[in-house]
VOBA-1610 file (N, C-alpha, C; in pm, whole numbers, padded with zeros to 5 digits, always signed):
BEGIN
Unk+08959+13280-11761Unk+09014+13145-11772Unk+08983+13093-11911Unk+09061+13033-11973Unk+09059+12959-12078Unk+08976+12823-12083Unk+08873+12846-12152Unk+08716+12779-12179Unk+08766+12658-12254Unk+08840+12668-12354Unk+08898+12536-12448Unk+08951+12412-12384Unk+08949+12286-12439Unk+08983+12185-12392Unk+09124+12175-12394Unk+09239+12138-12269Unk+09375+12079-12301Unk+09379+11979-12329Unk+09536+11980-12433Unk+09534+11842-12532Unk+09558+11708-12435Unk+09486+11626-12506Unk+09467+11509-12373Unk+09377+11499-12267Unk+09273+11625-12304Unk+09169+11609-12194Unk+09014+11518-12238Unk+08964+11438-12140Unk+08870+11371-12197Unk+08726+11442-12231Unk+08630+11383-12319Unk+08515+11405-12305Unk+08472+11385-12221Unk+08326+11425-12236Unk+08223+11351-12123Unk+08199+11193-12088Unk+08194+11102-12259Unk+08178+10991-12252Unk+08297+10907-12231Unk+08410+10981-12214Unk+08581+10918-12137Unk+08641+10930-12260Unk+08591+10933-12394Unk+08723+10956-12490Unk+08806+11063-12483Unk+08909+11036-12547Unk+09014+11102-12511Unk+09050+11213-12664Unk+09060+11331-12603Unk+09080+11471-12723Unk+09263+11419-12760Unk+09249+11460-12946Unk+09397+11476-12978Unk+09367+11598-13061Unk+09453+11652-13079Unk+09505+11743-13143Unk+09460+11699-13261Unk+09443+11787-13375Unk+09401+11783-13488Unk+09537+11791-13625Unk+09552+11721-13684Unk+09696+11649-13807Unk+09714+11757-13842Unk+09851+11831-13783Unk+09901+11920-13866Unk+09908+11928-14025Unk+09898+12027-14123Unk+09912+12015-14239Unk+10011+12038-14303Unk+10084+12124-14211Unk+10247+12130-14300Unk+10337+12009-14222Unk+10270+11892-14208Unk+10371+11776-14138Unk+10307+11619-14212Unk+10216+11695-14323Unk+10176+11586-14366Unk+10239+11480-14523Unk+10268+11382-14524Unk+10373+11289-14562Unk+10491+11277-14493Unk+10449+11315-14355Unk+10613+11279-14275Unk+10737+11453-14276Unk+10647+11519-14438Unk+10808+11614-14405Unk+10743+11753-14423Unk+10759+11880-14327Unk+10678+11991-14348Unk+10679+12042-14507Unk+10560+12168-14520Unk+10525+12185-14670Unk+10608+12298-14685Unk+10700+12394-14644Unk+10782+12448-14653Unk+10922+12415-14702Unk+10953+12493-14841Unk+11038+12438-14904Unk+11199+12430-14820Unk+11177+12497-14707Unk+11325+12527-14619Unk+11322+12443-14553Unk+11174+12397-14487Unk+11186+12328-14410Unk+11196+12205-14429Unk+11186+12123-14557Unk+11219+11998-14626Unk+11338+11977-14623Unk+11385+12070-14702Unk+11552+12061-14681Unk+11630+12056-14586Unk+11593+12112-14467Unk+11660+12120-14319Unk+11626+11946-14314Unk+11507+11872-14346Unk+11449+11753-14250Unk+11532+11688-14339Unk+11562+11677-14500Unk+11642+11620-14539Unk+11789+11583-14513Unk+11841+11712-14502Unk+11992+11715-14471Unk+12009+11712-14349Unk+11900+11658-14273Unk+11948+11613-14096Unk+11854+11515-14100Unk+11873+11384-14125Unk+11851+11263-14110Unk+11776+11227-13961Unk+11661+11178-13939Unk+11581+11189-13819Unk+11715+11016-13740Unk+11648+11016-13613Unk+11738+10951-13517Unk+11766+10832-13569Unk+11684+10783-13586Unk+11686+10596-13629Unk+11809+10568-13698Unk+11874+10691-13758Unk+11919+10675-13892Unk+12074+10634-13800Unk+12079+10749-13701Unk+12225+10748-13595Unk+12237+10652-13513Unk+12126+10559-13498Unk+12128+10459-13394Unk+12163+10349-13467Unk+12100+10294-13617Unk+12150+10242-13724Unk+12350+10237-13728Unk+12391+10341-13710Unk+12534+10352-13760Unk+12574+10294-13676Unk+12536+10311-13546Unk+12639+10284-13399Unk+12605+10142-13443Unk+12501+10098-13455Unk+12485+09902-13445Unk+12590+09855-13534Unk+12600+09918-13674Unk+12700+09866-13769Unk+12857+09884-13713Unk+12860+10003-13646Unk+13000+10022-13589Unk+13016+09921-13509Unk+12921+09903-13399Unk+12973+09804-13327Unk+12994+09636-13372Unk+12901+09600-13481Unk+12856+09509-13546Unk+13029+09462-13612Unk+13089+09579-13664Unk+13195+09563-13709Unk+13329+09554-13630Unk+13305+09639-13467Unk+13430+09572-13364Unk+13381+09459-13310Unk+13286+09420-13317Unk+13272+09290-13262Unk+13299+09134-13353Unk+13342+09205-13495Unk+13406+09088-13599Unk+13539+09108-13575Unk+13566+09205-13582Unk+13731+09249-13555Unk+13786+09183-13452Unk+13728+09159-13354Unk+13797+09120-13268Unk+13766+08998-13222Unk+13706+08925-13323Unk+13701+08797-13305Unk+13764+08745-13424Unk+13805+08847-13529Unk+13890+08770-13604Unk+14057+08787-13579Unk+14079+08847-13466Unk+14242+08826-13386Unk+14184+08730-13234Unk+14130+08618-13293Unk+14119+08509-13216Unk+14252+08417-13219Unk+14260+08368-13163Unk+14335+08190-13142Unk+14409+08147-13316Unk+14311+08169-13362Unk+14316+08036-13480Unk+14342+08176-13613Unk+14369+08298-13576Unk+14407+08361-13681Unk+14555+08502-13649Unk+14586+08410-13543Unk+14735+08451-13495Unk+14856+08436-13664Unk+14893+08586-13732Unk+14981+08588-13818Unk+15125+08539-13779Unk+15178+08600-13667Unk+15319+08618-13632Unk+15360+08556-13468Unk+15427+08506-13462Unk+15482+08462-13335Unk+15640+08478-13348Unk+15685+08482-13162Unk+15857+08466-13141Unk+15843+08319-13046Unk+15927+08286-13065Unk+15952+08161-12929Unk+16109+08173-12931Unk+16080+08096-12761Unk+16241+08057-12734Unk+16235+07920-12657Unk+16334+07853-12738Unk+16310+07705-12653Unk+16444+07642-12628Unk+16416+07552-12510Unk+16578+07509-12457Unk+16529+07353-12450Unk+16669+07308-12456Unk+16599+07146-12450Unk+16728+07089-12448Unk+16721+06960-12468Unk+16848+06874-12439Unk+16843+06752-12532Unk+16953+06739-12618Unk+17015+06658-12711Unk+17023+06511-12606Unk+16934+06381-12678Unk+16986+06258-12641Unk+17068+06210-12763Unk+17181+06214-12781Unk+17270+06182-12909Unk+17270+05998-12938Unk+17210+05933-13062Unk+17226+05816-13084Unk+17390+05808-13105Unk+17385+05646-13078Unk+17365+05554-13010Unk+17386+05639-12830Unk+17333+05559-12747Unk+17324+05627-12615Unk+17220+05700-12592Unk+17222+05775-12501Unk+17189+05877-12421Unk+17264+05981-12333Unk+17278+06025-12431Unk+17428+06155-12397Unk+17313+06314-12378Unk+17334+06363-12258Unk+17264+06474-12300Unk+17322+06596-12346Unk+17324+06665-12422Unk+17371+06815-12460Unk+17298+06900-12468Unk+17284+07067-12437Unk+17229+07160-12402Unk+17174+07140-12569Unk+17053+07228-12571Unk+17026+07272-12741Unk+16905+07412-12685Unk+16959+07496-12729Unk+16893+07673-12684Unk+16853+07708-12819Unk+16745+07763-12898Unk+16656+07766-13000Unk+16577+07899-12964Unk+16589+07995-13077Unk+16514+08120-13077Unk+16502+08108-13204Unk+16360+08169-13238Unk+16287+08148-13370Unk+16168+08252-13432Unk+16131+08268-13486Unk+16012+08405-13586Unk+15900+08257-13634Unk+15814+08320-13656Unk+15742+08244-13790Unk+15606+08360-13847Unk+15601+08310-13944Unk+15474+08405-13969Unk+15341+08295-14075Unk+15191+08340-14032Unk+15106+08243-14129Unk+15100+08270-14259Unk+15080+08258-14316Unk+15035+08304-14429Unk+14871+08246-14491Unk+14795+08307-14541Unk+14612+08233-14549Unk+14647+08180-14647Unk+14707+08166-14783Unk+14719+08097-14907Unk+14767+07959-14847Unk+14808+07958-14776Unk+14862+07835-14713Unk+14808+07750-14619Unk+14673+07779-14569Unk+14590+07740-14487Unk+14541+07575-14530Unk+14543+07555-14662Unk+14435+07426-14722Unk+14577+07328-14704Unk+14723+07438-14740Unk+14841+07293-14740Unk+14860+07209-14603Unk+14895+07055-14700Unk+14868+06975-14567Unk+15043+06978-14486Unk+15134+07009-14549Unk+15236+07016-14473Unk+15247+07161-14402Unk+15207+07259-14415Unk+15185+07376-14358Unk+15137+07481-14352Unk+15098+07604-14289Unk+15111+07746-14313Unk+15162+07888-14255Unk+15292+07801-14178Unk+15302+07898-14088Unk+15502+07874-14166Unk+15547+07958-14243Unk+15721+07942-14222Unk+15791+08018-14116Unk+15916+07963-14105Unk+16012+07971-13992Unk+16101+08002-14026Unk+16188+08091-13899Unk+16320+08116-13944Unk+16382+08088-13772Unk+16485+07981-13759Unk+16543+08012-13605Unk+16701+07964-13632Unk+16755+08030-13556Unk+16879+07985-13493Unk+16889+07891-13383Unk+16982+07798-13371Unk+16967+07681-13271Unk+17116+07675-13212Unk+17148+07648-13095Unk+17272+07597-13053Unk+17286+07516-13023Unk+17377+07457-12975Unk+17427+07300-12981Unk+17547+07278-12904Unk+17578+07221-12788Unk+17675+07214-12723Unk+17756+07091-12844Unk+17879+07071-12899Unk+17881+06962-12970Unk+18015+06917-12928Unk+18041+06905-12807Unk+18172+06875-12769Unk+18106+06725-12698Unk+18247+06653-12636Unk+18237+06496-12615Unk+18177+06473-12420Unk+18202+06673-12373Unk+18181+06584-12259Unk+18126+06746-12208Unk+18026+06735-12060Unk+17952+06902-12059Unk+17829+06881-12095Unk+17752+06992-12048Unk+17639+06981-12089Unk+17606+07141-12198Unk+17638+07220-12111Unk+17595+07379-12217Unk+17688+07393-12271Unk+17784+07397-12234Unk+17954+07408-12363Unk+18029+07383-12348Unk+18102+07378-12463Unk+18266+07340-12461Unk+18315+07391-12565Unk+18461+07412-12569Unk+18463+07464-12700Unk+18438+07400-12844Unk+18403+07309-12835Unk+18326+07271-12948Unk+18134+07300-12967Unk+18108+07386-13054Unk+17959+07401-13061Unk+17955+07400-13200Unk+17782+07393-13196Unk+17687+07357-13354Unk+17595+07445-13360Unk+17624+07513-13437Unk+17530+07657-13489Unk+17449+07643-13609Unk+17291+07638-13600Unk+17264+07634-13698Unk+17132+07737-13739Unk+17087+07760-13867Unk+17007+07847-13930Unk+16937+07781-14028Unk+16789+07762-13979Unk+16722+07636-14034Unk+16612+07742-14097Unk+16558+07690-14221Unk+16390+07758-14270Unk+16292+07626-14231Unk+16208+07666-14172Unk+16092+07598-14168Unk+15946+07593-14227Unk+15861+07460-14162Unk+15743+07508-14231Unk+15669+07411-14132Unk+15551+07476-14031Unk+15465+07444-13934Unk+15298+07397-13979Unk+15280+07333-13913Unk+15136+07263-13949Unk+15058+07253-13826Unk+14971+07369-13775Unk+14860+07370-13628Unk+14757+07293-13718Unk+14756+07162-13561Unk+14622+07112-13571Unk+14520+07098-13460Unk+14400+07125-13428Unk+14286+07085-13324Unk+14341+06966-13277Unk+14292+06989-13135Unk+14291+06825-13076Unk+14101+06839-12997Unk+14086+06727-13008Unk+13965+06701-12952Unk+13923+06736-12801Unk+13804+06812-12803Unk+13707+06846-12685Unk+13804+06910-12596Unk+13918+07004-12688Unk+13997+07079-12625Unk+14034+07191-12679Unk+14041+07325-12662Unk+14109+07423-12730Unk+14241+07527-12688Unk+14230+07442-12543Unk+14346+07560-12474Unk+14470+07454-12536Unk+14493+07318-12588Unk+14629+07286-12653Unk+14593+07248-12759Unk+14671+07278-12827Unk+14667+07197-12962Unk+14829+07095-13065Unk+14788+07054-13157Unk+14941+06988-13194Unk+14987+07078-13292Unk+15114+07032-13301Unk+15180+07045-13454Unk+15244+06981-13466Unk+15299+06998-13617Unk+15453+06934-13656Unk+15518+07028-13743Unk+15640+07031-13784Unk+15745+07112-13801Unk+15865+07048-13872Unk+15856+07048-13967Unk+15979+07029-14076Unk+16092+07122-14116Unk+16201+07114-14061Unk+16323+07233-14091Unk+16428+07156-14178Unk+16488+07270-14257Unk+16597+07196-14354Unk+16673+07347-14368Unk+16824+07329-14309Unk+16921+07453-14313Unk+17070+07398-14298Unk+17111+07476-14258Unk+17324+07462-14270Unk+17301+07466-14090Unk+17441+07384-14092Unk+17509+07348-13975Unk+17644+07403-13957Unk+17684+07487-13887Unk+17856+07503-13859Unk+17897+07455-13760Unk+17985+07359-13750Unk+18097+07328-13650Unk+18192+07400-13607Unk+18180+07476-13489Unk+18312+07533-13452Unk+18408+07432-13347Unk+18534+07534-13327Unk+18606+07435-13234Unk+18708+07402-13271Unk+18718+07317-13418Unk+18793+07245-13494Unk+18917+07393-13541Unk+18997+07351-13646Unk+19123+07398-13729Unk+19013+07534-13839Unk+18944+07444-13876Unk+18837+07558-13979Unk+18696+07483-13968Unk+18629+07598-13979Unk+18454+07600-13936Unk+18375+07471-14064Unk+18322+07394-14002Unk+18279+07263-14124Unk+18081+07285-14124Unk+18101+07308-14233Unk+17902+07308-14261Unk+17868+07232-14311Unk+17782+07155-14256Unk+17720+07052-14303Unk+17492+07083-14309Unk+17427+06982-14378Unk+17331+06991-14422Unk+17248+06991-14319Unk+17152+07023-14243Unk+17072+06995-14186Unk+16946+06970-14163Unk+16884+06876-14103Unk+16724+06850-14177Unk+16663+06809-14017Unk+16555+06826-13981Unk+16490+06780-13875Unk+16337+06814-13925Unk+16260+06723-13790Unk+16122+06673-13814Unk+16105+06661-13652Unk+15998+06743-13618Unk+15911+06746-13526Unk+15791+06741-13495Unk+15731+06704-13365Unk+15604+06684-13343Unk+15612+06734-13185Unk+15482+06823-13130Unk+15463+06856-13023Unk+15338+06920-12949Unk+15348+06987-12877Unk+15239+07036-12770Unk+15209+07193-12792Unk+15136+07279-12834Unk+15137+07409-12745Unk+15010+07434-12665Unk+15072+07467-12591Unk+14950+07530-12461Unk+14943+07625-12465Unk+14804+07704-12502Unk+14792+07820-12487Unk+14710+07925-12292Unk+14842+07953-12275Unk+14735+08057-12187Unk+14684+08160-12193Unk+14685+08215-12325Unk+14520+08307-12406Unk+14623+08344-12522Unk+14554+08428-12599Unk+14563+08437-12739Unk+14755+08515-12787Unk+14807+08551-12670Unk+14929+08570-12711Unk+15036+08540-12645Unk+15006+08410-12527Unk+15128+08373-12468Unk+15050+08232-12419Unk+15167+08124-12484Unk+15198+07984-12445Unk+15366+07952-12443Unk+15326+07806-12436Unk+15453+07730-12436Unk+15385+07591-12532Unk+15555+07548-12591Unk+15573+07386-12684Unk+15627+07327-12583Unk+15576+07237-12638Unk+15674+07082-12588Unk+15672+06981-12747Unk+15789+06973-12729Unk+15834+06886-12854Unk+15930+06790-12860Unk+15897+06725-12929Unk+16035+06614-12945Unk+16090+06611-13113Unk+16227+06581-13159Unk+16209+06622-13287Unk+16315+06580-13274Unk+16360+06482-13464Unk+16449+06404-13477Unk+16523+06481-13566Unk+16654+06437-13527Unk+16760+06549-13618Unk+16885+06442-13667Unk+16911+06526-13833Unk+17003+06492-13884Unk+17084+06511-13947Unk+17199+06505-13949Unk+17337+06600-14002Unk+17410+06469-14096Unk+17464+06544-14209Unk+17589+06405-14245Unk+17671+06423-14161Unk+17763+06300-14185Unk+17880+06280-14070Unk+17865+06283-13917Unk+17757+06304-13882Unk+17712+06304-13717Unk+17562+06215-13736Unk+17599+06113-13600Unk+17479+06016-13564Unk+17355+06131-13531Unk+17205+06022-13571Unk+17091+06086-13583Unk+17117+06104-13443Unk+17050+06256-13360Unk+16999+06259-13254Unk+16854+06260-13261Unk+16805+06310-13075Unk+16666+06350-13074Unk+16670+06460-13014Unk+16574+06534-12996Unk+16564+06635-12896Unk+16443+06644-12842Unk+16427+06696-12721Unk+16355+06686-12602Unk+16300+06835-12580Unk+16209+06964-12594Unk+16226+07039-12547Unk+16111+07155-12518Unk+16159+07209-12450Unk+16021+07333-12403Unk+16030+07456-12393Unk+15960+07530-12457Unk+15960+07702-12531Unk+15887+07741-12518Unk+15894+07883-12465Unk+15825+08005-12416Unk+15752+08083-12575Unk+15614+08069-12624Unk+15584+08165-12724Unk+15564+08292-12709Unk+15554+08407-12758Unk+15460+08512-12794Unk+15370+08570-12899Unk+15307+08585-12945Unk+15194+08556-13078Unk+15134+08699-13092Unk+15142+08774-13187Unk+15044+08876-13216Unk+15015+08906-13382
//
């Protein structure tokens, strides 16, 4: 039987035996010139557990910077109904639209998001979605998201468009200037699908100011 003490066995007075400091392990890296190099060019653990924290360190910015408030691109589609001044005449108005943010544009106070939509327009005297008279138009825009208080699932905007108008219907197609100004609602039900609500005043030469009334389906990515 083997007379020697096992490592970890106590003395008599309860201390406890260690092993005696290897010498080719002393400064951390063996005294063998092969074996330095092996300990070098294989990096001990800490080093791999290190990477994963930064990896994750870095999807966990990522994906809080495709939050809410740094949405580039959206589509919407919105339908609504023309109250035509003087009166209250209603006419269909169907609106599909792009926009995209841009960050240089973040500090401007009129916007940072431009637009591009097509709009229709029932523009006949009597009907609600058509007649053969309609108003086609192709507006550029420029959007302004703002916070509303002790709330984040809605927020406001407003929306300034200026584009051409065509009249069909008539003998030959008539274009006129178009300019509108809005203010409204979006509700978000998470980071890539809400709805607007807006109201927004519109104006053409030769045709009384209207308003419009209306509510649109977004998508955001």
């Amino acid at each position: 039987m083997h007379s020697g003490r096992r490592f970890g066995a106590r003395y008599a007075d309860g201390r406890l035996s260690r092993p005696p400091r290897s010498r080719s392990l002393q400064n951390g890296l063996p005294r063998s010139p092969l074996l330095r190099i092996a300990a070098l060019l294989d990096p001990p653990f800490p080093h791999h557990r290190d990477s994963r924290s930064n990896h994750n360190h870095y999807t966990t910015s990522r994906a809080a910077a495709c939050g809410r408030g740094h949405i580039h691109r959206f589509l919407h589609h919105a339908r609504g109904s023309d109250f035509d001044r003087p009166g209250l005449v209603p006419r269909a108005n169907l609106n599909i639209g792009i926009g995209h943010t841009f960050k240089f544009l973040h500090k401007d106070p009129i916007g940072d998001e431009l637009t591009f939509t097509y709009t229709y327009e029932n523009a006949g005297s009597h009907g609600f979605f058509h007649t053969n008279f309609g108003s086609h138009t192709e507006a550029l825009g420029i959007m302004k998201n703002f916070n509303l208080p002790k709330t984040k699932v809605v927020t406001g905007y407003t929306w300034i468009q200026a584009g051409l108008t065509s009249f069909t219907g008539n003998a030959h197609v008539e274009n006129r200037f178009y300019d509108g100004e809005a203010l409204g609602l979006a509700i978000h039900f998470n980071d890539h699908n809400g709805i607007w609500i807006q109201e927004s005043y519109n104006k053409i030469p030769t045709v009384p100011w209207y308003t419009t009334t209306g509510i649109g389906y977004t998508w955001s990515w």
